[in-house]
PyMOL Python script that loads the backbone (N, CA, C, O; Angstrom):
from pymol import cmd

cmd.read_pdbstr("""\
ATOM      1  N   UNK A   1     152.043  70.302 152.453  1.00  0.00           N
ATOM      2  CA  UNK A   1     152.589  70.543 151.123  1.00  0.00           C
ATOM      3  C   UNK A   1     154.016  71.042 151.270  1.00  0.00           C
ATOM      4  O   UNK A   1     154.331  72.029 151.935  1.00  0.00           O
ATOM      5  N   UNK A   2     155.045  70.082 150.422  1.00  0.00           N
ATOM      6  CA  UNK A   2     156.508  70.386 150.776  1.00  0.00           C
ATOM      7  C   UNK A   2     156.992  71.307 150.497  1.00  0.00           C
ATOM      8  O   UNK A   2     158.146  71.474 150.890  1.00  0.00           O
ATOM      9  N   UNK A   3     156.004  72.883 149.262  1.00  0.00           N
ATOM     10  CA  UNK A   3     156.249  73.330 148.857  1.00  0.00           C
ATOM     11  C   UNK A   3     155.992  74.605 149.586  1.00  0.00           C
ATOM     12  O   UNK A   3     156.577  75.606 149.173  1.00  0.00           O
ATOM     13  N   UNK A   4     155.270  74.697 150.520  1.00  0.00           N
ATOM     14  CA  UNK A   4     154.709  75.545 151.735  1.00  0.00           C
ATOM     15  C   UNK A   4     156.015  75.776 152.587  1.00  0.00           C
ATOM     16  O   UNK A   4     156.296  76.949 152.832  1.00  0.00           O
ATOM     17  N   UNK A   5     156.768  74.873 153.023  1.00  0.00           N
ATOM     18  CA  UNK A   5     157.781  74.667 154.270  1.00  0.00           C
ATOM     19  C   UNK A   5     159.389  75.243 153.576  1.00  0.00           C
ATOM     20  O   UNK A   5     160.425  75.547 154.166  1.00  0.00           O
ATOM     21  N   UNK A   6     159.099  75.230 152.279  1.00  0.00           N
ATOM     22  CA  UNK A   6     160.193  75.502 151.481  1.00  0.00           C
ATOM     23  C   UNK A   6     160.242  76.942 151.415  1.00  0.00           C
ATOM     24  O   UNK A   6     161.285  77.586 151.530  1.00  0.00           O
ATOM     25  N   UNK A   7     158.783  77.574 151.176  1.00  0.00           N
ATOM     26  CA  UNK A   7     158.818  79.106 151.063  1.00  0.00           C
ATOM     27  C   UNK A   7     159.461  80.051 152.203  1.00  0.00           C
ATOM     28  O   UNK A   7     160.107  81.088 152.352  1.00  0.00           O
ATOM     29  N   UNK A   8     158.907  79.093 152.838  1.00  0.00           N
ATOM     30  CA  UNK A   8     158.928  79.651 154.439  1.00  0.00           C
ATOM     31  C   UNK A   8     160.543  79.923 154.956  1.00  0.00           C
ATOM     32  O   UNK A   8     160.906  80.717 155.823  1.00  0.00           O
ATOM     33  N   UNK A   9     161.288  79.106 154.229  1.00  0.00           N
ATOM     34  CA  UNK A   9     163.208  78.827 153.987  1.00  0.00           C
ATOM     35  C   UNK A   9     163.589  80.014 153.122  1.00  0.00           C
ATOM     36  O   UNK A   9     164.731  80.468 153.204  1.00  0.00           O
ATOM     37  N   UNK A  10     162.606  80.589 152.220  1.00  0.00           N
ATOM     38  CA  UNK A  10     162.783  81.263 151.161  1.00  0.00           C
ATOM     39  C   UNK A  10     163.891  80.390 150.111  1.00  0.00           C
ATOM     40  O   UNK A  10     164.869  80.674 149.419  1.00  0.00           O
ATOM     41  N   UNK A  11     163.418  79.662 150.315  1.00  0.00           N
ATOM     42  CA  UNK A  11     164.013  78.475 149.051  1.00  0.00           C
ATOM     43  C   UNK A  11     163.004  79.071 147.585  1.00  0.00           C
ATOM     44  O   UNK A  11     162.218  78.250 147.113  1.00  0.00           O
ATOM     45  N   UNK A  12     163.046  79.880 147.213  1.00  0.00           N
ATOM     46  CA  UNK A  12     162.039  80.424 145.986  1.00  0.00           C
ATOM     47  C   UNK A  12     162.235  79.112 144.914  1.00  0.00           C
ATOM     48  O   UNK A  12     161.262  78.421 144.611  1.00  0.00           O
ATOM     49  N   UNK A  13     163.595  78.845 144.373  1.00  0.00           N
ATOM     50  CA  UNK A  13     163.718  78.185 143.262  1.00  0.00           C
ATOM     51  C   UNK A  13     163.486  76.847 143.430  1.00  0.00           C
ATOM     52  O   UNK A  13     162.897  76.172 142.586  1.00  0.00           O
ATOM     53  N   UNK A  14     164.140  76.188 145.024  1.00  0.00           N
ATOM     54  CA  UNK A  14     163.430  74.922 145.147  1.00  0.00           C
ATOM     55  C   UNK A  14     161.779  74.716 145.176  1.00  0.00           C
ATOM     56  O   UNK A  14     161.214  73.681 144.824  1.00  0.00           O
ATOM     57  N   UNK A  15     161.228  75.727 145.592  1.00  0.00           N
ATOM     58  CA  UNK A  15     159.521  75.806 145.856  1.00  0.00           C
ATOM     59  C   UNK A  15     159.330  75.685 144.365  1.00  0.00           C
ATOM     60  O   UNK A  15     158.838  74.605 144.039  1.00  0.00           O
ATOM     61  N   UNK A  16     159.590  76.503 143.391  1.00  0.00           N
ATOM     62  CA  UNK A  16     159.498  76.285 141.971  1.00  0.00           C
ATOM     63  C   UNK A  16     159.896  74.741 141.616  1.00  0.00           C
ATOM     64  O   UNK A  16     159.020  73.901 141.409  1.00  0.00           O
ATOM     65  N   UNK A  17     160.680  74.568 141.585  1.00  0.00           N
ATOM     66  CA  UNK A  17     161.045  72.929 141.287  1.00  0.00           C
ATOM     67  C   UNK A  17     160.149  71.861 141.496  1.00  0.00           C
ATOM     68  O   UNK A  17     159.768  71.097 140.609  1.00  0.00           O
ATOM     69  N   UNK A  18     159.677  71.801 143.188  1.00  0.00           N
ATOM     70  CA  UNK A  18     158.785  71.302 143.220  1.00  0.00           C
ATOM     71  C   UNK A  18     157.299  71.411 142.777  1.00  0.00           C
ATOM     72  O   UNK A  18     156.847  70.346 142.357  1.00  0.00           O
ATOM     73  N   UNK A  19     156.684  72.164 142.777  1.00  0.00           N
ATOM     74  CA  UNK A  19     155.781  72.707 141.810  1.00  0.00           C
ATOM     75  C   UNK A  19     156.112  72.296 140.607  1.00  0.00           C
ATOM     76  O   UNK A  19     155.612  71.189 140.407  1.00  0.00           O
ATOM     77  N   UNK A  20     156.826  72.742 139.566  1.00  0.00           N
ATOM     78  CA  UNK A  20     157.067  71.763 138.477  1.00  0.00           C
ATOM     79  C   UNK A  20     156.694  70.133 138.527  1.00  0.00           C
ATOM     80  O   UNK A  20     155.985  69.501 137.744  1.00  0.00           O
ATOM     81  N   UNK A  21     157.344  69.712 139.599  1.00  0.00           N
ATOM     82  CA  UNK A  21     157.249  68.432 139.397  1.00  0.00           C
ATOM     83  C   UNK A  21     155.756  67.868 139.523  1.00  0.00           C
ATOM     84  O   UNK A  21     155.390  66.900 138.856  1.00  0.00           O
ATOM     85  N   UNK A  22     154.991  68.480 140.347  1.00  0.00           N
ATOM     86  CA  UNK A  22     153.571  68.052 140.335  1.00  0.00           C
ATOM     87  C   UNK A  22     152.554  68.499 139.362  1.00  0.00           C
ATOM     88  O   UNK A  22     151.493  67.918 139.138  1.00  0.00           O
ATOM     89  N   UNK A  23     152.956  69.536 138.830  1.00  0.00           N
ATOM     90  CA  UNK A  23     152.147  70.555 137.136  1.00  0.00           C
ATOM     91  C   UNK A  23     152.575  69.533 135.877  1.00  0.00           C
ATOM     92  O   UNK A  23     152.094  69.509 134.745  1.00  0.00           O
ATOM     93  N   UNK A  24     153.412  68.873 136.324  1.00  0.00           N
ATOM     94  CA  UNK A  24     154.230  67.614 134.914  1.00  0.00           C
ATOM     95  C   UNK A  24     153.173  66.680 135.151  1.00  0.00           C
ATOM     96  O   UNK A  24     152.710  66.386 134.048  1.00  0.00           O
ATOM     97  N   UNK A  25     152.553  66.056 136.089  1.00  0.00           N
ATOM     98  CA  UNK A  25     151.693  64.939 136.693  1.00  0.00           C
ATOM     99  C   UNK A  25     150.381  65.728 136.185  1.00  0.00           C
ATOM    100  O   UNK A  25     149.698  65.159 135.333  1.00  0.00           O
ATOM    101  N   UNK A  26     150.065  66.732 136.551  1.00  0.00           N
ATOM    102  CA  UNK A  26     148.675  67.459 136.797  1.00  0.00           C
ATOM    103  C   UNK A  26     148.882  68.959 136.372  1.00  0.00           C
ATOM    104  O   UNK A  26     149.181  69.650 137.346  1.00  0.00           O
ATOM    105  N   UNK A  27     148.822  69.513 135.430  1.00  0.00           N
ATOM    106  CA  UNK A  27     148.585  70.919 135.106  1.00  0.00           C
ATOM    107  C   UNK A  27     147.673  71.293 135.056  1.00  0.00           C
ATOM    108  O   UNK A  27     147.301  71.793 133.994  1.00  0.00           O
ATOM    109  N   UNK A  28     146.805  71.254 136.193  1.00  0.00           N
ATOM    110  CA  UNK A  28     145.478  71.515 136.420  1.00  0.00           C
ATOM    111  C   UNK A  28     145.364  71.561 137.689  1.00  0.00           C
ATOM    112  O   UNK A  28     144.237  71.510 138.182  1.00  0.00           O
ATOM    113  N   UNK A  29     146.785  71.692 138.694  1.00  0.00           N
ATOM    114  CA  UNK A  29     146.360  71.572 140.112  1.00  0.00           C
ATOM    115  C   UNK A  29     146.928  73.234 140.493  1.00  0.00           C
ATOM    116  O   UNK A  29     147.991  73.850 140.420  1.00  0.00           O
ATOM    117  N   UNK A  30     145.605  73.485 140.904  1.00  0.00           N
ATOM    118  CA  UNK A  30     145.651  74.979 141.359  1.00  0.00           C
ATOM    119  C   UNK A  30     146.132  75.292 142.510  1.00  0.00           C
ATOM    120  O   UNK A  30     146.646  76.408 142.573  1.00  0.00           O
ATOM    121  N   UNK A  31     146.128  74.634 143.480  1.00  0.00           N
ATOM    122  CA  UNK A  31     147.539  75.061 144.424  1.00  0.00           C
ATOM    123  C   UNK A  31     148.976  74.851 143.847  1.00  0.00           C
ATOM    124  O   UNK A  31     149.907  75.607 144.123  1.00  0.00           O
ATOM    125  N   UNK A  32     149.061  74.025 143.220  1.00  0.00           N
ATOM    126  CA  UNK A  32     150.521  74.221 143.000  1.00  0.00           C
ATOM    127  C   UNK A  32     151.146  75.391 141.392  1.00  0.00           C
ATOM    128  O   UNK A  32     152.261  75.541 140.892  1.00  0.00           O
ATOM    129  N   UNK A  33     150.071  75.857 141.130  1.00  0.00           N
ATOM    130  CA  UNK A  33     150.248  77.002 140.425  1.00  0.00           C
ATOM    131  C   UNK A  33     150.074  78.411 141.126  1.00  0.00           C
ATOM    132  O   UNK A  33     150.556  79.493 140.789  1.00  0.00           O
ATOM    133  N   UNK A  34     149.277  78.109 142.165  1.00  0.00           N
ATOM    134  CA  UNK A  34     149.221  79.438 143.465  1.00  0.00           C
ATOM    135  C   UNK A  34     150.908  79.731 143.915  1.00  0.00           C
ATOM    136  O   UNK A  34     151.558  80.776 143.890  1.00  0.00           O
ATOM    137  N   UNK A  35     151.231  78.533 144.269  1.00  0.00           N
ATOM    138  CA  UNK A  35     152.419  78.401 145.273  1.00  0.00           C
ATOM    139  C   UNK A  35     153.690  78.730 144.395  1.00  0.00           C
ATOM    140  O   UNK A  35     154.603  79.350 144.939  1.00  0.00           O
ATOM    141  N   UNK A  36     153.833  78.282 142.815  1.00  0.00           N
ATOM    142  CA  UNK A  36     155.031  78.694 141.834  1.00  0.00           C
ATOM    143  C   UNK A  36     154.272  80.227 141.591  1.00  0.00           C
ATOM    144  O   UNK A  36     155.048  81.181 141.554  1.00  0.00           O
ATOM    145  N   UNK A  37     153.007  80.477 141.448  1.00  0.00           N
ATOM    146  CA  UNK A  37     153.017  82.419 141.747  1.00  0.00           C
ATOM    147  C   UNK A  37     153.870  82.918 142.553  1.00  0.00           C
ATOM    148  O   UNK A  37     154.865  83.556 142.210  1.00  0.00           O
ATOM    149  N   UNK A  38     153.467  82.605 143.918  1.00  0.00           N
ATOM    150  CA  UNK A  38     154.313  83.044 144.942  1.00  0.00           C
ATOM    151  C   UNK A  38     155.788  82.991 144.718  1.00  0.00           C
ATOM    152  O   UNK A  38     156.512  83.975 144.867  1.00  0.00           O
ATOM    153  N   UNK A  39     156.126  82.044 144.427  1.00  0.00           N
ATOM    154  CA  UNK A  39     157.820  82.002 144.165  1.00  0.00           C
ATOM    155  C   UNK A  39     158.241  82.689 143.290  1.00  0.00           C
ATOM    156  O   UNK A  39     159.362  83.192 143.357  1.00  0.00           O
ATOM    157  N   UNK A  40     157.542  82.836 142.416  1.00  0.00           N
ATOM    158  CA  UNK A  40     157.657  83.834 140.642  1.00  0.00           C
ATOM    159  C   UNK A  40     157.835  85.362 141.593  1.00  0.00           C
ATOM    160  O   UNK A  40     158.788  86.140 141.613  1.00  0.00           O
ATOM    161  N   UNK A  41     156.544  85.414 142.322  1.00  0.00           N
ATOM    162  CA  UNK A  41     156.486  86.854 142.807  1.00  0.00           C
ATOM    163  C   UNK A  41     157.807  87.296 143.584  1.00  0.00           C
ATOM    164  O   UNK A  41     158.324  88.344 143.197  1.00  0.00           O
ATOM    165  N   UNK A  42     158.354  86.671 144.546  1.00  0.00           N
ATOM    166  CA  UNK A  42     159.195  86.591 145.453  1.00  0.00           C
ATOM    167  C   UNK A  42     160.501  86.660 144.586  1.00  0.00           C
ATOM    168  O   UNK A  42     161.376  87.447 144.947  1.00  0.00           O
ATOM    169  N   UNK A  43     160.640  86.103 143.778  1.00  0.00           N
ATOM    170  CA  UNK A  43     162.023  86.128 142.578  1.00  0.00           C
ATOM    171  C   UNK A  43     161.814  87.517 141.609  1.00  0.00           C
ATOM    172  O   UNK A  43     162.687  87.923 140.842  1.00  0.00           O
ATOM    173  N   UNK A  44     160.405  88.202 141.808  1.00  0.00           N
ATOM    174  CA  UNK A  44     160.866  89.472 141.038  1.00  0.00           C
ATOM    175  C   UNK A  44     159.670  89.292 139.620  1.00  0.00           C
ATOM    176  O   UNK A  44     159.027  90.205 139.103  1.00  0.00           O
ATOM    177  N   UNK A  45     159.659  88.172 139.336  1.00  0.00           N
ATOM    178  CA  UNK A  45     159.037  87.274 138.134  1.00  0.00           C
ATOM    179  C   UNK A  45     157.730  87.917 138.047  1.00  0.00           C
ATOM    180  O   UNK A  45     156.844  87.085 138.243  1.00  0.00           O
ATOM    181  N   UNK A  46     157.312  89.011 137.840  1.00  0.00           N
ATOM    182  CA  UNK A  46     155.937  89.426 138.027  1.00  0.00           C
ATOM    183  C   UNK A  46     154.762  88.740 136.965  1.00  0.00           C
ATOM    184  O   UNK A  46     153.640  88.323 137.256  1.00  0.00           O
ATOM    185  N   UNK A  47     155.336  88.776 135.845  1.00  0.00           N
ATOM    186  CA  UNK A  47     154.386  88.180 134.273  1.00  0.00           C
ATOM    187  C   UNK A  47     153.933  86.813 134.640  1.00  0.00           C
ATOM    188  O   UNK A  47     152.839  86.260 134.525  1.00  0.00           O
ATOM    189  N   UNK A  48     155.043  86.435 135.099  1.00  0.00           N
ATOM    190  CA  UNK A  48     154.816  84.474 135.250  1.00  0.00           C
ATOM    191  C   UNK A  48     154.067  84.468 136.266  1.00  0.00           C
ATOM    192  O   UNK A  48     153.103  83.719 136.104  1.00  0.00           O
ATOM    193  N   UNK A  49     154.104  85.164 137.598  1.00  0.00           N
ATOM    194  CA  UNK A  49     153.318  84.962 138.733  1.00  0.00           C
ATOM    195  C   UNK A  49     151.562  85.327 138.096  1.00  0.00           C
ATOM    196  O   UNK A  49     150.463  84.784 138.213  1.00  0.00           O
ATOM    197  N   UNK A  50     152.010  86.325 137.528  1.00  0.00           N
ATOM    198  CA  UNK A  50     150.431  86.763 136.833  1.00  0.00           C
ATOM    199  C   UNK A  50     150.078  85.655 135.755  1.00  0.00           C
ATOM    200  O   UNK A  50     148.883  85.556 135.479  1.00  0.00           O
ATOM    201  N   UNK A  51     150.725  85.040 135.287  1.00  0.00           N
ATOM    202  CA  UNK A  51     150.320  83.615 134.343  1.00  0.00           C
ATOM    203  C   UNK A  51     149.660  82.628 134.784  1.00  0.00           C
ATOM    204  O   UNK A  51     148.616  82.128 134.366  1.00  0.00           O
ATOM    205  N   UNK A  52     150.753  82.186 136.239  1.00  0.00           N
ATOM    206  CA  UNK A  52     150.038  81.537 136.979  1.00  0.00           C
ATOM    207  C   UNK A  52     148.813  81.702 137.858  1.00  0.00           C
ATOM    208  O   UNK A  52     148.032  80.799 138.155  1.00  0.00           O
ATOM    209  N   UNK A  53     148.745  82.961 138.234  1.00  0.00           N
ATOM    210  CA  UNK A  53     147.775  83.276 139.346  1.00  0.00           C
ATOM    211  C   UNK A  53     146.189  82.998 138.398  1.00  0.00           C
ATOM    212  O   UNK A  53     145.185  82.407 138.796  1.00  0.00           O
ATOM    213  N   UNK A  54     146.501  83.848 136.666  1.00  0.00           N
ATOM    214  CA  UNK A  54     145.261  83.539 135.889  1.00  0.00           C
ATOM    215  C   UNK A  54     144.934  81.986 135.688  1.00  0.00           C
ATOM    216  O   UNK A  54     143.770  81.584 135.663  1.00  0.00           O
ATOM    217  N   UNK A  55     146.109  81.086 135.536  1.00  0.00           N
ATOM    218  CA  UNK A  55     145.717  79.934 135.188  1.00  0.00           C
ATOM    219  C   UNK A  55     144.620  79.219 136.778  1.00  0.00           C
ATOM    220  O   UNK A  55     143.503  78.707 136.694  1.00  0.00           O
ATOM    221  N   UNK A  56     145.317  79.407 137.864  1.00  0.00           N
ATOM    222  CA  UNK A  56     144.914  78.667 139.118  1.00  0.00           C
ATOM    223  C   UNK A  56     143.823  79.772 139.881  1.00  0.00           C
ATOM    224  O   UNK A  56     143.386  79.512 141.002  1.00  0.00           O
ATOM    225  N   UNK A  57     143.571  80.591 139.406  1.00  0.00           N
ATOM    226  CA  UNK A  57     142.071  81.184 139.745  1.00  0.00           C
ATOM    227  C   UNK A  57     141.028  80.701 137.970  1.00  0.00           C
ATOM    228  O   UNK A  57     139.858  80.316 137.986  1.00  0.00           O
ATOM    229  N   UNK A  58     141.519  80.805 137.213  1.00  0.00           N
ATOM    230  CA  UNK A  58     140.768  80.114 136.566  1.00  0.00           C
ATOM    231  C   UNK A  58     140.390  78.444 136.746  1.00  0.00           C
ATOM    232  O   UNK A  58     139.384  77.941 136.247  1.00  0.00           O
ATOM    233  N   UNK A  59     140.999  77.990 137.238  1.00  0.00           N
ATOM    234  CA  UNK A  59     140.666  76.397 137.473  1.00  0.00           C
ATOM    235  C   UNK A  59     139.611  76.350 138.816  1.00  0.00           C
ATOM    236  O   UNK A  59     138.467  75.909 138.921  1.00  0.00           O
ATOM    237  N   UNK A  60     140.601  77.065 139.873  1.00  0.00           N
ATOM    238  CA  UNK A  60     139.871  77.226 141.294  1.00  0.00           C
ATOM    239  C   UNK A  60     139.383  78.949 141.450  1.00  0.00           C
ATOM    240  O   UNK A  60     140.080  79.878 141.857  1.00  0.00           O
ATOM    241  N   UNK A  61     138.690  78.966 141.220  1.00  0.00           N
ATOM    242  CA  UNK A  61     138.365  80.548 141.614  1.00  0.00           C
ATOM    243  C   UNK A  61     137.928  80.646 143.495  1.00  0.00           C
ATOM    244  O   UNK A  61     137.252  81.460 144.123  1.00  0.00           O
ATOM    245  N   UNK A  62     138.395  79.883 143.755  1.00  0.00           N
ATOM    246  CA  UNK A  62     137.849  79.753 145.191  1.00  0.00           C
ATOM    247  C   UNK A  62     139.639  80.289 146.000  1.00  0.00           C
ATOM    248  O   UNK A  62     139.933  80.379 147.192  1.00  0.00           O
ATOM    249  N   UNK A  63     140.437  80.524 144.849  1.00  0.00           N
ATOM    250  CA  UNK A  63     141.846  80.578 145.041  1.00  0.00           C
ATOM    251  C   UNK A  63     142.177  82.357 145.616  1.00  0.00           C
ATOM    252  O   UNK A  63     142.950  82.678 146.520  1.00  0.00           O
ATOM    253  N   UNK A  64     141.219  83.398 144.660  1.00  0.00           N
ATOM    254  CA  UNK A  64     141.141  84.304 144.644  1.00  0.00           C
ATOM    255  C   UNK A  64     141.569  84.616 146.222  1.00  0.00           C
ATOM    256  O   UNK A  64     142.644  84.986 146.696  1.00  0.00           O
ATOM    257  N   UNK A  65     140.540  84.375 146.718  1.00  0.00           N
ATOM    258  CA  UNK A  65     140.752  85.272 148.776  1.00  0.00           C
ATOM    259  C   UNK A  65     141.869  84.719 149.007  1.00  0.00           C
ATOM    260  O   UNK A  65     142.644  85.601 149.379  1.00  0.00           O
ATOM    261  N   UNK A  66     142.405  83.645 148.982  1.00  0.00           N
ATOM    262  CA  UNK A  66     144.039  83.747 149.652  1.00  0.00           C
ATOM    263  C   UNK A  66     144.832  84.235 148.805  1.00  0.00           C
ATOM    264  O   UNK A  66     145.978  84.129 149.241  1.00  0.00           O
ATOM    265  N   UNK A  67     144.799  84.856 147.528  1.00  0.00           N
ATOM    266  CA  UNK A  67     145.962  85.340 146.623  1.00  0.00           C
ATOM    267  C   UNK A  67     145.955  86.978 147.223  1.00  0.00           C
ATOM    268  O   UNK A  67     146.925  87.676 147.518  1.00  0.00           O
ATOM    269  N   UNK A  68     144.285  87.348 147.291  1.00  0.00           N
ATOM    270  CA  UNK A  68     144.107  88.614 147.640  1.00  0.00           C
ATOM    271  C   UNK A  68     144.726  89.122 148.819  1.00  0.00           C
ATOM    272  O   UNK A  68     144.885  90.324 149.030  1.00  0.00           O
ATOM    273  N   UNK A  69     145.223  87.820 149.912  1.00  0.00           N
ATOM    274  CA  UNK A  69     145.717  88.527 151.217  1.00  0.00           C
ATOM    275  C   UNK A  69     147.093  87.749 151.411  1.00  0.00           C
ATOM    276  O   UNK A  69     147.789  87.745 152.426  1.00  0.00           O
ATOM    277  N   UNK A  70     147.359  87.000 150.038  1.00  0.00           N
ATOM    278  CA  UNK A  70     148.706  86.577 150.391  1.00  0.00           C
ATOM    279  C   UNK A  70     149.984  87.406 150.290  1.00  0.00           C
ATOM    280  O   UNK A  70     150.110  88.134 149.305  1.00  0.00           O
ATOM    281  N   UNK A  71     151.056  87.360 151.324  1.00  0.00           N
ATOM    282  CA  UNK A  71     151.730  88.478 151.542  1.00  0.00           C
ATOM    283  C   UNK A  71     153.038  88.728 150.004  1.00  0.00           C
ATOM    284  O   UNK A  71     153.446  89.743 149.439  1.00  0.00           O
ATOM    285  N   UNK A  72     153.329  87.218 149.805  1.00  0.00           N
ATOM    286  CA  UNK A  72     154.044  86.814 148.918  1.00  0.00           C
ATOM    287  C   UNK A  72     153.987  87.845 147.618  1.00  0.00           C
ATOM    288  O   UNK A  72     154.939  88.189 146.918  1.00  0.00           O
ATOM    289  N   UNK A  73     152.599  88.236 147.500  1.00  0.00           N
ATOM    290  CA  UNK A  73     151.990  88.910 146.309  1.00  0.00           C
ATOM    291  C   UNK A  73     152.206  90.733 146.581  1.00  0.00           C
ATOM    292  O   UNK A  73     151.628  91.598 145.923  1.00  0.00           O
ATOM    293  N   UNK A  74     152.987  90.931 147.485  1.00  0.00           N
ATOM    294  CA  UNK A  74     152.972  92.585 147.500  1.00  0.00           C
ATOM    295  C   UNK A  74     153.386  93.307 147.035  1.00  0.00           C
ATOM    296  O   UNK A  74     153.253  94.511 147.255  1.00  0.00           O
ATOM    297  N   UNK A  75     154.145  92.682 146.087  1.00  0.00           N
ATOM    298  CA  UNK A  75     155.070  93.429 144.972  1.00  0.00           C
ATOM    299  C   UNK A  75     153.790  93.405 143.679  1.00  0.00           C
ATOM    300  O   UNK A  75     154.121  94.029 142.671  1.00  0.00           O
ATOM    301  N   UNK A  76     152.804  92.941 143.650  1.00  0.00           N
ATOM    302  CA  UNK A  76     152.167  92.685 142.697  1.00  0.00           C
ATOM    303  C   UNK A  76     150.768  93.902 143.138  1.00  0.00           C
ATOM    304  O   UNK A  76     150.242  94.589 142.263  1.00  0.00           O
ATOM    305  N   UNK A  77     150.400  93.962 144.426  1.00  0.00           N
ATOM    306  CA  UNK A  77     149.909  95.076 144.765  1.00  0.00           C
ATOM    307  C   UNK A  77     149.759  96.476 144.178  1.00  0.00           C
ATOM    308  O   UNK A  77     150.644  97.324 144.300  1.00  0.00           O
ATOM    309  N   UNK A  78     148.369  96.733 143.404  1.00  0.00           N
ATOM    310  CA  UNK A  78     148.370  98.025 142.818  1.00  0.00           C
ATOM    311  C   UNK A  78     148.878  97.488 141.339  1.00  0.00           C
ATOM    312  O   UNK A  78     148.747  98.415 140.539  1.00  0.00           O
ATOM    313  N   UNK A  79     149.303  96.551 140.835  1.00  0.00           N
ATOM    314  CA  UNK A  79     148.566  96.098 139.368  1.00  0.00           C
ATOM    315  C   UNK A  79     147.332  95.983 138.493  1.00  0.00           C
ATOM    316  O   UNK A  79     146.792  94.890 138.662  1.00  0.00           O
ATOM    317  N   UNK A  80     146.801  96.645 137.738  1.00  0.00           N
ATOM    318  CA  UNK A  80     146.193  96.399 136.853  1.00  0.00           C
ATOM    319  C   UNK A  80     145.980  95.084 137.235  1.00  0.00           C
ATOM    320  O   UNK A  80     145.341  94.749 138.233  1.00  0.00           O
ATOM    321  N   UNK A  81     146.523  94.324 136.430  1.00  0.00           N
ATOM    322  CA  UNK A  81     145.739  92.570 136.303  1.00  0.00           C
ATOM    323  C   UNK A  81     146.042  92.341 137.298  1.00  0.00           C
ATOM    324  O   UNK A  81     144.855  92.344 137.626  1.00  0.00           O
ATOM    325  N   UNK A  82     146.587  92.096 138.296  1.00  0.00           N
ATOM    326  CA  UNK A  82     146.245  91.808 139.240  1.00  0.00           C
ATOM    327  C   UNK A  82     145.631  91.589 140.072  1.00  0.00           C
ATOM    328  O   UNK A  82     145.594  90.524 140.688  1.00  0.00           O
ATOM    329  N   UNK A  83     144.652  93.125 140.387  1.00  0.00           N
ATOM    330  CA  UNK A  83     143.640  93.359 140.961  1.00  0.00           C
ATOM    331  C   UNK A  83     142.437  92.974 139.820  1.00  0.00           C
ATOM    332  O   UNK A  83     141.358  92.905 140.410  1.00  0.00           O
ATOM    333  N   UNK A  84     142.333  92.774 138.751  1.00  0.00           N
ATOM    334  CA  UNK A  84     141.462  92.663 138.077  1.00  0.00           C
ATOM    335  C   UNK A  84     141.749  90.721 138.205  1.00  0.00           C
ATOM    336  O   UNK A  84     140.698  90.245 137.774  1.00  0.00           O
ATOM    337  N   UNK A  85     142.431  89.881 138.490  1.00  0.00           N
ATOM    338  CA  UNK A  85     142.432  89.002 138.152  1.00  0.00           C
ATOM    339  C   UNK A  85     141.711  88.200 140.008  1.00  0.00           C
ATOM    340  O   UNK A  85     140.936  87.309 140.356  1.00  0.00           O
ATOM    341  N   UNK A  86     142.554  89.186 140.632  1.00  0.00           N
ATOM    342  CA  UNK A  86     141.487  88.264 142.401  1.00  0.00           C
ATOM    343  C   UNK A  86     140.426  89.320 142.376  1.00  0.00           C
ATOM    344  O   UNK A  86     140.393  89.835 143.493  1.00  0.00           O
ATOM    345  N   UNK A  87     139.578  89.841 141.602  1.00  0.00           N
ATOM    346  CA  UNK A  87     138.203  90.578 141.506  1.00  0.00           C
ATOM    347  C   UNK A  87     137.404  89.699 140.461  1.00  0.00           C
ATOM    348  O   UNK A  87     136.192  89.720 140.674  1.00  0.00           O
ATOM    349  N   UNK A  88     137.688  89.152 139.692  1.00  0.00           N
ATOM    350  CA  UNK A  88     137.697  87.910 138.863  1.00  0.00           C
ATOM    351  C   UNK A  88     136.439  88.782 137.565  1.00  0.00           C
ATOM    352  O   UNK A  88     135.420  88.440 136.964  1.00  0.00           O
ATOM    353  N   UNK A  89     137.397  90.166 137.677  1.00  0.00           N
ATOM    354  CA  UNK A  89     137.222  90.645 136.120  1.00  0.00           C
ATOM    355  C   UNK A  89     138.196  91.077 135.146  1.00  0.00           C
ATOM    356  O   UNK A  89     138.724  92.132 134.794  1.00  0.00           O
ATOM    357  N   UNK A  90     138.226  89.917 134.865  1.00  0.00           N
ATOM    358  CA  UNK A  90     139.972  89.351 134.028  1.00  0.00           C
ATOM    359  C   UNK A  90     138.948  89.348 132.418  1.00  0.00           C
ATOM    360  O   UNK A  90     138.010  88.565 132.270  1.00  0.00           O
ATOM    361  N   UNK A  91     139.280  90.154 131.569  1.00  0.00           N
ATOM    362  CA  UNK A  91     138.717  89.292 130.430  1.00  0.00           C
ATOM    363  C   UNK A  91     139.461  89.256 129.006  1.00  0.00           C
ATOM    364  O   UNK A  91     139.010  88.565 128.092  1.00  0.00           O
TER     365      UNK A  91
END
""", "prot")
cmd.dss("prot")
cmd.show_as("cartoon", "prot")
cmd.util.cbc("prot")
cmd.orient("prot")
C-alpha cells in the first residue's frame, strides 16, 4: 500500500491525498481510513483522525488492535473517545 511507504517519508499530506483518492472509489475501505487517521493524527488533526478511526473500526472492527498499538496515534493516547472507540464502547 503506497500509502504505508509514504508515511514512513512522513509525507503526511501526500499519504492523505492518496487515501482520498481510493475513499472517492470506495468509502467503505477501512484501511484507507485507518491510514488518513494516521496522517490526520501526525498533522495535529485530532477530530478528523477520531472521525476516521470511528468510521474504519466501524466497518472493520478487526481494525481496533492495530489502531490500539499504532504509534502514529500517541498524541491521541489518554482520550476519552479514543480509548472508548479501540475498546469498541463508542456509543
Amino acid at each position: 500500500y503506497k500509502a504505508d511507504a509514504v508515511m514512513e517519508m512522513q509525507e503526511y499530506h501526500w499519504a492523505m491525498s492518496l487515501c482520498n483518492r481510493v475513499l472517492e472509489l470506495d468509502e467503505s475501505n477501512g484501511p484507507a481510513l485507518y491510514q488518513r487517521a494516521c496522517a490526520y493524527a501526525r498533522l495535529g488533526a485530532e477530530e478528523q483522525a477520531l472521525e476516521d478511526i470511528q468510521r474504519a473500526t466501524d466497518i472493520s472492527p478487526s481494525l481496533r488492535e492495530l489502531i490500539a498499538d499504532e504509534p502514529d496515534f500517541e498524541s491521541l493516547y489518554g482520550n476519552k473517545r479514543f480509548d472508548a472507540l479501540i475498546s469498541g464502547n463508542i456509543s
